[in-house]
VODOTOR-900569 format. One line per 2 residues: number of its first residue (from 1); their letters; for each residue x, y, z of C-alpha. Coordinates in Angstrom, 1 decimal. Layout:
% VODOTOR-900569
NUM = A = X Y Z | ...
***
This chain:
% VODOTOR-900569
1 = XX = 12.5 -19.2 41.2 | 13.9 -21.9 39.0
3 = XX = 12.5 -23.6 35.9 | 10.3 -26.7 36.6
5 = XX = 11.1 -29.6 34.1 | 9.3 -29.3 30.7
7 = XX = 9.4 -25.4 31.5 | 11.1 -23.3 28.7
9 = XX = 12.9 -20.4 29.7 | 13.1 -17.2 27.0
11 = XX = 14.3 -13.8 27.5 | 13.7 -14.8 31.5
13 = XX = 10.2 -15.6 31.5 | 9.7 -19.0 32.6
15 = XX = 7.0 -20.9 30.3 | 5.1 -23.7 30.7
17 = XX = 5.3 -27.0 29.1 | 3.5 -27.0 25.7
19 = XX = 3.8 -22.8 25.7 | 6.1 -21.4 23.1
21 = XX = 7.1 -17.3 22.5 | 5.9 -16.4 19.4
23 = XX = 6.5 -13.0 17.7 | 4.7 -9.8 20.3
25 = XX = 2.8 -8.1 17.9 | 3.1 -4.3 19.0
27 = XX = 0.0 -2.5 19.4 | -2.0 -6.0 20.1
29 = XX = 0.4 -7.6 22.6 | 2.9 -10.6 24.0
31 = XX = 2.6 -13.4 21.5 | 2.6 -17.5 22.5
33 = XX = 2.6 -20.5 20.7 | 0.1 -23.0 22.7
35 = XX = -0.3 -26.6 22.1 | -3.9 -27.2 21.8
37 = XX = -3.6 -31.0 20.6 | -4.3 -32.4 16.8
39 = XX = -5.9 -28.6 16.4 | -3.3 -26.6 17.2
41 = XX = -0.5 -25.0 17.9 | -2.0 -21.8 18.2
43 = XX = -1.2 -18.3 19.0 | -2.7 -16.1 21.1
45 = XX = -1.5 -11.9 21.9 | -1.6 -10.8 25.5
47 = XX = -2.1 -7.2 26.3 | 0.8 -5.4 28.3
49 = XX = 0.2 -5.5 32.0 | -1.9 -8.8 31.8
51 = XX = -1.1 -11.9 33.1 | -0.5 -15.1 30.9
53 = XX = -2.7 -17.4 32.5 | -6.4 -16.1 32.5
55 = XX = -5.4 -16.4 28.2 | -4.5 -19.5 28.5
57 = XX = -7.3 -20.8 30.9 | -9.8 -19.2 27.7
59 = XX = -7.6 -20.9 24.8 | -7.9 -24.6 26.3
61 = XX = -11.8 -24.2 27.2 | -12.0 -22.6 23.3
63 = XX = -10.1 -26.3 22.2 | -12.4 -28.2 24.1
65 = XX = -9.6 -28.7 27.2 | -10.5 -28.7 30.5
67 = XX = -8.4 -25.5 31.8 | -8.2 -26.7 35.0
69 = XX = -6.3 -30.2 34.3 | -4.3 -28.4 31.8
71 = XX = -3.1 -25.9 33.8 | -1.9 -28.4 36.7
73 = XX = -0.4 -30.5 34.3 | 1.9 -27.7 33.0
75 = XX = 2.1 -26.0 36.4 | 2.7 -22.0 37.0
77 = XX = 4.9 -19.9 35.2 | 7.4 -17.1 36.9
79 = XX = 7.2 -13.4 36.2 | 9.2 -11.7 33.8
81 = XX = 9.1 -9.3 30.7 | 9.7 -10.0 27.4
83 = XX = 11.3 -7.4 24.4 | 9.3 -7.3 21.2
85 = XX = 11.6 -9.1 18.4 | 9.0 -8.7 15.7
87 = XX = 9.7 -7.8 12.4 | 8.3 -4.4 11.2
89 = XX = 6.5 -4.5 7.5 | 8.0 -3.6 4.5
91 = XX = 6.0 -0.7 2.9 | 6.8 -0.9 -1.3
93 = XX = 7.2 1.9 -3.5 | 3.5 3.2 -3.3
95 = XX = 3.6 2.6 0.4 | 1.8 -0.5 1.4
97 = XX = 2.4 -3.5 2.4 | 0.6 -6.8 3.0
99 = XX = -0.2 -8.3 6.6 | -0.3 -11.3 5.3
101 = XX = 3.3 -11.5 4.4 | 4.3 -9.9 7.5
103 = XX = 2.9 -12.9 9.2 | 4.7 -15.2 7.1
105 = XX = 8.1 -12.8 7.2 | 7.3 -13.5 11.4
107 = XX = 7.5 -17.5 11.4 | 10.6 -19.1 12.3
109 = XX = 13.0 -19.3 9.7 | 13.4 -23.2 10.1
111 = XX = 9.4 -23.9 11.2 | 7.6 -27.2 10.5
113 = XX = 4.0 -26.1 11.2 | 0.6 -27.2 11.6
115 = XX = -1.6 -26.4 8.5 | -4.5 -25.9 10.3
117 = XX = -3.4 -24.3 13.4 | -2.2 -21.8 11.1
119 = XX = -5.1 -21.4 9.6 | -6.6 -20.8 12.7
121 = XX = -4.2 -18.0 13.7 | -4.9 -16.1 10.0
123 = XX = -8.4 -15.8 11.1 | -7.8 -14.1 14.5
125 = XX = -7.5 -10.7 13.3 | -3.6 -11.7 11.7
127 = XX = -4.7 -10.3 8.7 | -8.1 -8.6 6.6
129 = XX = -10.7 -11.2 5.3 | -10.5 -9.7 1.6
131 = XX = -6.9 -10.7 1.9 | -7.4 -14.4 3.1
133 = XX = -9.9 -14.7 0.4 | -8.2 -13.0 -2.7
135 = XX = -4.9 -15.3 -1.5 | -7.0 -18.3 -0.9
137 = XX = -4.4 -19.3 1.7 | -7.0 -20.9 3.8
139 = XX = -8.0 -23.3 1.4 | -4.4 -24.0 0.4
141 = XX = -3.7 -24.7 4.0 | -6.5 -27.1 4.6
143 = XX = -5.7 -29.6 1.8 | -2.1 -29.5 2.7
145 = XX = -1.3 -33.0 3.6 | 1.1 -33.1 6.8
147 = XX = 3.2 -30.3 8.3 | 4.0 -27.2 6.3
149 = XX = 7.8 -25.6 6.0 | 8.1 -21.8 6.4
151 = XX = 9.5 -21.8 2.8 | 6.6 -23.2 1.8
153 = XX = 4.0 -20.7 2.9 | 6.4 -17.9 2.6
155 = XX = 6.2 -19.0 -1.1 | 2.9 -19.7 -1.7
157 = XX = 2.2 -16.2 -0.1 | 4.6 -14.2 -2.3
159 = XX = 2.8 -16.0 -5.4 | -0.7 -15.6 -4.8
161 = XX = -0.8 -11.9 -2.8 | -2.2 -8.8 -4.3
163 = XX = -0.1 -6.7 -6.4 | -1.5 -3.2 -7.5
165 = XX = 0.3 -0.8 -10.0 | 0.2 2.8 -10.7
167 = XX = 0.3 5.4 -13.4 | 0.6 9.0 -12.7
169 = XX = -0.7 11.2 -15.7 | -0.5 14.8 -15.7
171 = XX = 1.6 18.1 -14.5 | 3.6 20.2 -17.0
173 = XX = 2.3 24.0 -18.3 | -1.5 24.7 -18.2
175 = XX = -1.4 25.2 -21.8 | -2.5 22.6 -24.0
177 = XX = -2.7 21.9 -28.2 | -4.7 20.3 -30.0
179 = XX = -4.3 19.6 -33.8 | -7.4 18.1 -35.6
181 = XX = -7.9 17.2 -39.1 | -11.0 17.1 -40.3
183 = XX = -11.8 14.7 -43.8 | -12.2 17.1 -46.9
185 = XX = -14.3 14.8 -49.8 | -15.1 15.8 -53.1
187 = XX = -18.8 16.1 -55.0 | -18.5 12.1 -55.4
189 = XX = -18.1 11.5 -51.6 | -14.7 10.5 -52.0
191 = XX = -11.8 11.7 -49.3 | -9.1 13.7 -50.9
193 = XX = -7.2 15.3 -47.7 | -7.7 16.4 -44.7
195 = XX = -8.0 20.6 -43.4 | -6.1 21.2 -40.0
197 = XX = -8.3 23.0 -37.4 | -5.7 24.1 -34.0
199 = XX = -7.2 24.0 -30.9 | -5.7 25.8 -28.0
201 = XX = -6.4 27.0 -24.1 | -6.4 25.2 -20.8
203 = XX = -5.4 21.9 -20.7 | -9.0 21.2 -19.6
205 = XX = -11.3 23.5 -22.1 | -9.0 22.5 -25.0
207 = XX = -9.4 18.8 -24.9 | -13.4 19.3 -25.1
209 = XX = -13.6 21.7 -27.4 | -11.0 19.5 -29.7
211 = XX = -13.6 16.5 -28.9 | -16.6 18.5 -29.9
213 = XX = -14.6 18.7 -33.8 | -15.6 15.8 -35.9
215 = XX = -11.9 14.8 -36.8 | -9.0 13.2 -36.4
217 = XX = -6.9 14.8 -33.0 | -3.4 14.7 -31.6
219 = XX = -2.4 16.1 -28.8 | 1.4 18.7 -29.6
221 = XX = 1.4 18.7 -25.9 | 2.8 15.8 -24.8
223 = XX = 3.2 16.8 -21.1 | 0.0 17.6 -20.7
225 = XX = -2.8 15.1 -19.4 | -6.2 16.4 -19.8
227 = XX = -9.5 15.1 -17.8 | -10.6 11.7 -19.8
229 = XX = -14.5 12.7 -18.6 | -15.6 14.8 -21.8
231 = XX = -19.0 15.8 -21.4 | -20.2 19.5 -22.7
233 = XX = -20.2 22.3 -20.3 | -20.0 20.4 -17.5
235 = XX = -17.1 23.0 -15.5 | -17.9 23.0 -12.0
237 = XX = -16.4 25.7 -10.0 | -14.2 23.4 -8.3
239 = XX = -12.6 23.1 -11.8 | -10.7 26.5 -11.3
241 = XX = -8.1 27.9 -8.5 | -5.5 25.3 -8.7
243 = XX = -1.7 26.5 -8.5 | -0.2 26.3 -12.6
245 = XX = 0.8 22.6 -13.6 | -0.4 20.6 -10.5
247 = XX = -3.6 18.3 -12.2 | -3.0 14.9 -11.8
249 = XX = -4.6 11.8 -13.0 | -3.5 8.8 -11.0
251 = XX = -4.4 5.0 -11.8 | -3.9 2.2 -10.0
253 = XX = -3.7 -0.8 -11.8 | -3.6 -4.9 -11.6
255 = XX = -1.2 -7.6 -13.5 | -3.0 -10.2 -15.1
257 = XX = -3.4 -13.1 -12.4 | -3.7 -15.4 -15.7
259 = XX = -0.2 -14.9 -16.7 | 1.5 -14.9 -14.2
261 = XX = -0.7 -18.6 -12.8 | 0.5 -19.7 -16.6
263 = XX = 4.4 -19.5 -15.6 | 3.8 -21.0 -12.5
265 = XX = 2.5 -23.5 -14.3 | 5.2 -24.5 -17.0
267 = XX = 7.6 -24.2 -13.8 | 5.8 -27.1 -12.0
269 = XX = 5.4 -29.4 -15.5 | 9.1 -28.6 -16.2
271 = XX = 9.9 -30.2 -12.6 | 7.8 -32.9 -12.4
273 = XX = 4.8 -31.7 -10.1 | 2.0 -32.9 -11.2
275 = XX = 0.0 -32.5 -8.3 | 1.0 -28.8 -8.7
277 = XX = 0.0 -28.4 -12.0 | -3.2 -30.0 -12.3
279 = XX = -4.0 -27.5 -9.1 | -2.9 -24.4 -10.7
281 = XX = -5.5 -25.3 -13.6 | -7.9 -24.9 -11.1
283 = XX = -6.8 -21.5 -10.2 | -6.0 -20.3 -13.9
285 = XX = -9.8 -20.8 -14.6 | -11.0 -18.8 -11.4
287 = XX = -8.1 -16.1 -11.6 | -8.4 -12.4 -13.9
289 = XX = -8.7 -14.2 -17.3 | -8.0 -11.4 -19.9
291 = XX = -7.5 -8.0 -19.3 | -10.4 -5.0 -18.1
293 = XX = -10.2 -2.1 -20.5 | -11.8 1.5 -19.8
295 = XX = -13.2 3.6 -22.3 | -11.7 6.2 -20.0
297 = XX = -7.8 4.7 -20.4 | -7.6 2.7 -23.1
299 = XX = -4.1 2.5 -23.0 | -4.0 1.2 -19.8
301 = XX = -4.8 -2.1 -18.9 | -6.4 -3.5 -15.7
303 = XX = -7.2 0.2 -14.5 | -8.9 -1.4 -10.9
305 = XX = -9.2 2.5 -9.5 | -8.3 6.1 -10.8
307 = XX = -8.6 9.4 -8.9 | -8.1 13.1 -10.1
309 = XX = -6.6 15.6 -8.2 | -4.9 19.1 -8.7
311 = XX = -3.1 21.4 -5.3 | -4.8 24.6 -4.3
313 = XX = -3.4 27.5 -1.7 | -6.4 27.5 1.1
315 = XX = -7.1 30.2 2.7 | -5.5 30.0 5.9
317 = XX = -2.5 29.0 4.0 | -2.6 25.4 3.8
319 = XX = -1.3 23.7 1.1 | -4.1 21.5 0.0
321 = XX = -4.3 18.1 -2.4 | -8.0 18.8 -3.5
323 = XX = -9.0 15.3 -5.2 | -12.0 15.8 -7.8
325 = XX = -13.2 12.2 -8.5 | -12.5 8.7 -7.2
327 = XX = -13.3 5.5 -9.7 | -13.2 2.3 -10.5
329 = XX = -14.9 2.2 -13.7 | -13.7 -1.9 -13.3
331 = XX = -15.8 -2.2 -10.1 | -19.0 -0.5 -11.7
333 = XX = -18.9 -2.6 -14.6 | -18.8 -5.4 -13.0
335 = XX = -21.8 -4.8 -10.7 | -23.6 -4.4 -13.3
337 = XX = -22.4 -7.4 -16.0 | -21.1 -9.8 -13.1
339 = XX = -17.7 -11.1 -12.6 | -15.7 -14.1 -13.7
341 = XX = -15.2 -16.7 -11.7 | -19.2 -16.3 -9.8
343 = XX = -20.0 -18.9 -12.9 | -21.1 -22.5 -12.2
345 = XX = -18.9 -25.7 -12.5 | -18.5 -26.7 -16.2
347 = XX = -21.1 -29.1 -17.9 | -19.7 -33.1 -17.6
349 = XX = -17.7 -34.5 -21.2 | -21.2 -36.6 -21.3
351 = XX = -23.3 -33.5 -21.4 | -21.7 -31.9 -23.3
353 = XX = -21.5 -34.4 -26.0 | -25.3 -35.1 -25.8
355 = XX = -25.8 -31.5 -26.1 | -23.7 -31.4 -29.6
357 = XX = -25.3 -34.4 -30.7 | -28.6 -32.6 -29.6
359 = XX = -27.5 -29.3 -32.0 | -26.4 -31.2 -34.6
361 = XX = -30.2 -33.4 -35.1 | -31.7 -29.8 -34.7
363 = XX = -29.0 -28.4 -37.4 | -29.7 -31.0 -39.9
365 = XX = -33.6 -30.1 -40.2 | -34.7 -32.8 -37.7
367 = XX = -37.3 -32.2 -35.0 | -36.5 -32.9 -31.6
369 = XX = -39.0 -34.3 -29.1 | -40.1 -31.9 -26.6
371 = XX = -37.9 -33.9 -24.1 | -35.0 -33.1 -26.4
373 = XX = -35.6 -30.0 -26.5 | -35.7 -29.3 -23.0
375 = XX = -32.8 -31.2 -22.2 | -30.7 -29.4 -24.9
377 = XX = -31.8 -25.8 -23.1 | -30.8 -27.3 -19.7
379 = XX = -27.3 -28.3 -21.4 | -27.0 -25.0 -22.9
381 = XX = -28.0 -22.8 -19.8 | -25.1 -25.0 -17.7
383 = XX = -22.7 -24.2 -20.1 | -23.2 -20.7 -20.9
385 = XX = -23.6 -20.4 -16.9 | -19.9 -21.8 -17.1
387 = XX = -18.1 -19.5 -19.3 | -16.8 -16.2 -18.9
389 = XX = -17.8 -14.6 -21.5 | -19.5 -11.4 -21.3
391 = XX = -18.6 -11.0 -17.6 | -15.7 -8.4 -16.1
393 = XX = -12.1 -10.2 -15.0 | -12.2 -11.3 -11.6
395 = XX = -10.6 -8.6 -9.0 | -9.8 -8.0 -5.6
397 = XX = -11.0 -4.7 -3.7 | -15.0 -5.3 -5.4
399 = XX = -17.1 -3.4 -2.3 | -17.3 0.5 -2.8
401 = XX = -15.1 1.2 0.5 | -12.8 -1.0 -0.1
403 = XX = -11.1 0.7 -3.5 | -12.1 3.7 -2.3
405 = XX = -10.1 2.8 0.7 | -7.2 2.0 -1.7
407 = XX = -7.1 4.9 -3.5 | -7.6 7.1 -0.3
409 = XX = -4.2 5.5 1.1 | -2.5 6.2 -2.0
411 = XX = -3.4 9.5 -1.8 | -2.4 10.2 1.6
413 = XX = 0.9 8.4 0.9 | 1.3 11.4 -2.3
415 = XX = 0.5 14.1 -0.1 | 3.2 12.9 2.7
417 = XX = 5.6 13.2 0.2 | 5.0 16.2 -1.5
419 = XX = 4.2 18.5 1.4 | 0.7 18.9 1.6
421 = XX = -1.6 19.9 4.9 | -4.6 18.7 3.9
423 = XX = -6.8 16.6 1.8 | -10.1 17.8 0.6
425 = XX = -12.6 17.0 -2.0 | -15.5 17.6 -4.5
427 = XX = -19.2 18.1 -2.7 | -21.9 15.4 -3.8
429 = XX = -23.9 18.2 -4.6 | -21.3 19.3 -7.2
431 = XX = -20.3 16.0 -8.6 | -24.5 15.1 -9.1
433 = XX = -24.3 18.8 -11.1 | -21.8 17.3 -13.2
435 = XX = -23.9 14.8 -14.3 | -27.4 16.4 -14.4
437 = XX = -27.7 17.5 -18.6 | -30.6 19.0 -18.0
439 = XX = -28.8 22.1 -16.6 | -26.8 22.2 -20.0
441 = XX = -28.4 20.7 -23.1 | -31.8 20.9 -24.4
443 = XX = -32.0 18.2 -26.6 | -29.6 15.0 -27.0
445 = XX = -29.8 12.5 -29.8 | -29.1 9.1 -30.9
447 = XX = -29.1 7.4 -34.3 | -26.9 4.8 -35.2
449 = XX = -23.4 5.7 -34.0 | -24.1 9.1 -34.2
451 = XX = -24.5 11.5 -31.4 | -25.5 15.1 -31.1
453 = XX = -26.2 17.6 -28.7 | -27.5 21.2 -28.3
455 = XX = -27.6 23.2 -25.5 | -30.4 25.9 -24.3
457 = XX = -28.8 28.4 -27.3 | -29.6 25.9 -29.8
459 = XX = -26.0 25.7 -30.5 | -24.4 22.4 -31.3
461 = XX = -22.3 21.2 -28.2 | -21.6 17.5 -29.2
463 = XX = -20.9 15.8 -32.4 | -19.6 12.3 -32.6
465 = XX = -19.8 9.8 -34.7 | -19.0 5.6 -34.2
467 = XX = -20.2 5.9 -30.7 | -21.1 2.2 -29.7
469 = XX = -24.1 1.9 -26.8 | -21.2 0.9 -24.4
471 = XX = -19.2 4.3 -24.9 | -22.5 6.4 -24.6
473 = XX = -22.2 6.7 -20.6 | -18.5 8.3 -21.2
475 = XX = -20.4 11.2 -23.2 | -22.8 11.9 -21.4
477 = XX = -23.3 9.4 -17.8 | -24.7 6.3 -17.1
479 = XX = -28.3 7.6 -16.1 | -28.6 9.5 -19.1
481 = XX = -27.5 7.1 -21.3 | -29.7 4.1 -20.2
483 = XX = -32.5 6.6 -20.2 | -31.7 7.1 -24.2
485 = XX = -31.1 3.8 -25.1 | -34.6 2.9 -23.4
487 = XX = -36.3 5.4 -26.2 | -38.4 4.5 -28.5
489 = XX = -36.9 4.2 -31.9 | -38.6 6.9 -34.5
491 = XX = -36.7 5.0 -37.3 | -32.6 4.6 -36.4
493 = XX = -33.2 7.6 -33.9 | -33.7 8.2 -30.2
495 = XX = -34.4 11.2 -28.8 | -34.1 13.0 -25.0
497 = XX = -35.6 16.3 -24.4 | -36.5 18.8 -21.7
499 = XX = -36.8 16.7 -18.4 | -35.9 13.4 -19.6
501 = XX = -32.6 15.1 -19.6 | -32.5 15.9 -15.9
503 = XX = -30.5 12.7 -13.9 | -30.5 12.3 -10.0
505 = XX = -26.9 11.9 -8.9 | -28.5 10.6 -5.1
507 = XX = -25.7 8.0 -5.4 | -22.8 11.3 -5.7
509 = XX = -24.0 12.1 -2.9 | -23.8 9.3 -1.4
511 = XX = -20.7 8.7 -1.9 | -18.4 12.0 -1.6
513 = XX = -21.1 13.1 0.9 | -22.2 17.2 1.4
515 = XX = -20.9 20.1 4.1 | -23.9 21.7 3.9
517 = XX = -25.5 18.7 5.4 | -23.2 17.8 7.6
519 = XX = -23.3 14.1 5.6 | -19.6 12.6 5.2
521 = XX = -20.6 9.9 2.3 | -18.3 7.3 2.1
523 = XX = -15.3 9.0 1.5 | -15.5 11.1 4.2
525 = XX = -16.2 7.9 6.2 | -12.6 6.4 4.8
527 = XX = -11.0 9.6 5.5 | -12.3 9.6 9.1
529 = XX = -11.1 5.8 10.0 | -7.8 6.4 8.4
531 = XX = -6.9 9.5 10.4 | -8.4 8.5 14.1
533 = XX = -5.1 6.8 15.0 | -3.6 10.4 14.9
535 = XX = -6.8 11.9 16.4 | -7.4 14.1 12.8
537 = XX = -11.0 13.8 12.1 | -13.1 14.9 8.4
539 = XX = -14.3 18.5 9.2 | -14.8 21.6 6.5
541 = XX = -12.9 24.3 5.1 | -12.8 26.5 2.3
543 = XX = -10.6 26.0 -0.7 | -10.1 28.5 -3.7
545 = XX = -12.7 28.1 -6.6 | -14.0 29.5 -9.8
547 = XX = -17.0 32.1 -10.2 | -19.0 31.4 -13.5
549 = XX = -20.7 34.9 -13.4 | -17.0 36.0 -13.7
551 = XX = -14.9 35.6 -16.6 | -11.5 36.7 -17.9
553 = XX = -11.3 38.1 -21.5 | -10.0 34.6 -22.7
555 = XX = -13.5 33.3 -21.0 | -12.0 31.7 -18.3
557 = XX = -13.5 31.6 -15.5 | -12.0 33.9 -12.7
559 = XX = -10.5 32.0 -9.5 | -11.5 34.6 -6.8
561 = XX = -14.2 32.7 -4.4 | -14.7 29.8 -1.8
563 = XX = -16.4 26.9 -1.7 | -16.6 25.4 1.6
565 = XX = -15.8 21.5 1.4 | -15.2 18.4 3.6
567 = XX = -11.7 17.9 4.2 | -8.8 16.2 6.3
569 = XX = -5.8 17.8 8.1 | -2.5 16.0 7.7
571 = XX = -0.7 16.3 11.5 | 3.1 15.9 10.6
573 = XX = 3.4 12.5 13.1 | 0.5 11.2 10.5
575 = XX = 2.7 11.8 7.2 | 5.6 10.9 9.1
577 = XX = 4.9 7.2 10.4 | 2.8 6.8 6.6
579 = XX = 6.4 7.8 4.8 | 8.4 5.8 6.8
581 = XX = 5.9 2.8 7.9 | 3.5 2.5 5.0
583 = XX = -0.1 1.1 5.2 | -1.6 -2.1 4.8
585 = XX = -2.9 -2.5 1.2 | -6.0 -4.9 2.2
587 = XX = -8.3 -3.2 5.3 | -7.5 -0.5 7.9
589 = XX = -4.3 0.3 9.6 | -2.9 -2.0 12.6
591 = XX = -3.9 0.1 15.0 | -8.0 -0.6 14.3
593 = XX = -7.5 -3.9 14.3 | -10.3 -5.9 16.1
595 = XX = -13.1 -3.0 15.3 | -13.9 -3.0 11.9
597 = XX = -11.1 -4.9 10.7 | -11.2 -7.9 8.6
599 = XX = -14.5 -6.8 6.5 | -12.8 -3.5 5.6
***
């Protein structure tokens, strides 16, 4: 059968008039470009082994065309087969890659497109919805006036998607050493030296007992990178059986959105753009003003999520990458405080000069009305509603699964290069023990910066001074601290004792879920959606662990029982394809699209 005129013929399918071949999107199906009027063009996929038309016939009627006079207007197509031409992501150094830019690397080189039918296409499943909204591309399209180039939104993409860092801490000997000087003063309180105290062991035990030494301490053991969680006595035995050297601490981190917006900027004042400019203001007041610092790493900034992991030898042989926390201390803290950019417009120049001509009456000694006074609180509550201050940098990845989603991915992507089996991790039931001081101090106290502990011995166990409110939790949890700090004062101190000591740790649970009850919490949830596509679902299995009841000479635990866990086999097509393909770094793999995808 020949072409009928206004028929385009590609790769031997015959096409109707106002149908275009777009990228096939494999996995999804044959992809079309369909002219759908002022709306459009838009693409629709169409599964292997389906026919064209019945897609089409649902597009036009979606549009608001009658199918029927569309369809004889462009007439019938001919049969034919079409080869996939689309171009596969490109995974980066950690392994991901952004769908988002894949979409963009997939429009014609030389395209002059509709803004909004694109817009339209990004929210068919094209990409996650955390994505569109971190990138704001959907806004950006929408007040584009007139056609878009490629260049353009291949641009604006590369600008505005999510970047995400890493740090790996950790590895070397087991052995760690810890120097600490304590202050020596003479009978007139004055400091006239210091006296060296050594401190040495596991890399784990060391650090805390150095901690526990009121002091100044530096690490000799430079390759060496300790747990940053020092509480007292809080070994689990999942802390033991791990092969020599293979603790990790790994942190994924964000660049500061701000800076980057800034030199964006400069570029479009330097060139004339004005428009440009006064719309990447905008954006530089809504974007990751200033940087997030943990008490936890300091010298990192923008830590958005950090996990700790070491390898163990399972029983049945299998080489095992046993993780022991996931975090985003970011995250938490911003639950709590609020983020930037969830603020309200600022105040108008006329407020805000009746509000400083308001203050400055009131300064002087004069008495406002009570109108004036209640005008100058709503001017007040606007502005400080405004401002950032006091609220946690804006960041992507905010909902629970979603940076636990993150790190998960990251973590598979380590263990397919480094040979592992299987992932497994921490029971809720041992992370809440973790938490629960109760079970190993019997009194804690608070007065001014000073904190100190004793445990059921009536030994001391912690002994810190210039530790501010906000550093509390990193001592001894969140729960417990709030529960000090809500004490009454008995001059400058607070007190916790007996049961006030014992904290819930529900939400542990919760999240890293429990064997024994057959409960996956949301990690084993993560774990279970991102190893379905190569039929690997969470089950249990036993890892090497520690027995407190047994100890070596040195006091160390001994590594010579199991602990059953939750845990996920690694088939060798999964590490494979996540070496060689990499993963999308906002929401689930390709493969799920159209179940969960966009809200993951």
């Amino acid at each position: 059968m020949t072409a009928e005129a206004g028929q385009a013929n590609i790769g031997g399918e015959q096409l109707p008039k106002g149908v275009t071949k777009a990228k096939d999107w494999p996995g999804i199906g044959r992809g079309y470009h369909v002219d759908v009027g002022q709306d459009g063009p838009t693409t629709i996929y169409v599964p292997e082994g389906e026919d064209l038309i019945p897609h089409l016939q649902k597009t036009y009627k979606d549009f608001g065309i009658d199918p029927s006079a569309a369809l004889k207007r462009i007439g019938e197509r001919g049969s034919a087969t079409i080869g996939s031409s689309r171009k596969e992501p490109v995974p980066n150094q950690m392994g991901f890659y952004s769908r988002l830019q894949n979409f963009t690397d997939n429009l014609p080189d030389n395209g002059n497109h509709n803004p909004l039918g694109l817009a339209n296409q990004l929210q068919k499943g094209v990409t996650s919805k955390m994505e569109l909204d971190e990138t704001g591309v959907l806004p950006w399209l929408r007040e584009q006036k007139g056609r878009v180039t490629t260049q353009q939104v291949r641009d604006y993409v590369d600008q505005h998607q999510i970047k995400v860092e890493e740090r790996v801490l950790g590895g070397g000997p087991q052995e760690a050493e810890y120097k600490v000087y304590r202050p020596r003063f003479n009978n007139d309180g004055e400091q006239i030296g210091e006296d060296l105290t050594l401190v040495t062991g596991l890399a784990t035990e060391a650090r805390r007992r150095a901690s526990l030494i009121s002091g100044r301490v530096e690490k000799t053991n430079v390759d060496v990178t300790p747990p940053k969680y020092n509480r007292p006595e809080t070994l689990t035995p999942f802390e033991h059986g791990a092969e020599p050297g293979s603790y990790r601490e790994l942190v994924m981190t964000m660049p500061n959105r701000a800076k980057e917006l800034n030199r964006l900027q400069v570029q479009a004042y330097n060139e004339n753009r004005h428009e440009d400019y006064a719309k990447l203001e905008k954006e530089i007041e809504r974007a990751y003003s200033g940087e997030f610092t943990s008490s936890h790493y300091s010298d990192i900034p923008n830590p958005l999520v950090h996990t700790r992991f070491d390898s163990r030898i399972a029983p049945d042989g299998k080489k095992v990458l046993f993780i022991h926390e996931i975090q985003s201390d970011w995250h938490q803290r911003g639950r709590e405080e609020g983020y930037q950019g969830n603020y309200g417009p600022k105040i108008s120049d006329a407020e805000y000069k009746r509000g400083g001509e308001l203050q400055a009456r009131e300064r002087n000694g004069e008495q406002l009305s009570e109108s004036e006074r209640a005008e100058l609180i709503g001017i007040n509550t606007l502005n400080a509603a405004s401002l950032p201050l006091g609220k946690v940098p804006n960041a992507p990845f905010k909902n629970t699964p979603e940076w636990t989603g993150l790190a998960a991915k990251r973590l598979l992507r380590y263990a397919a290069e480094n040979g592992y089996d299987r992932i497994a991790w921490t029971p809720g039931e041992a992370q809440a023990e973790r938490y629960d001081l109760s079970k190993h101090i019997s009194e804690l106290h608070y007065s001014g910066t000073n904190l100190k502990a004793y445990d059921h011995n009536g030994k001391t166990v912690i002994e810190q001074t210039g530790i501010t409110p906000e550093q509390l939790p990193d001592y001894v949890g969140k729960e417990a601290a709030q529960r000090l700090l809500d004490q009454p004062k008995q001059g400058t101190l607070r007190s916790l004792t007996g049961q006030d000591l014992k904290v819930g740790g529900e939400g542990m649970k919760g999240f890293y879920g429990s064997p024994e009850k057959n409960e996956l919490g949301i990690v084993g949830g993560v774990m279970n959606d991102l190893g379905k596509k190569w039929g690997s679902k969470v089950g249990t299995s036993e890892i090497p662990s520690g027995d407190k009841s047994q100890t070596t000479t040195r006091g160390e635990w001994r590594s010579n029982t199991k602990h059953k866990v939750h845990s996920l086999d690694l088939p060798s097509s999964m590490k494979e394809e996540v070496k060689t393909k990499g993963q999308p770094i906002a929401g689930l793999l390709p493969t799920l699209l159209g179940r969960k995808e966009a809200r993951a």
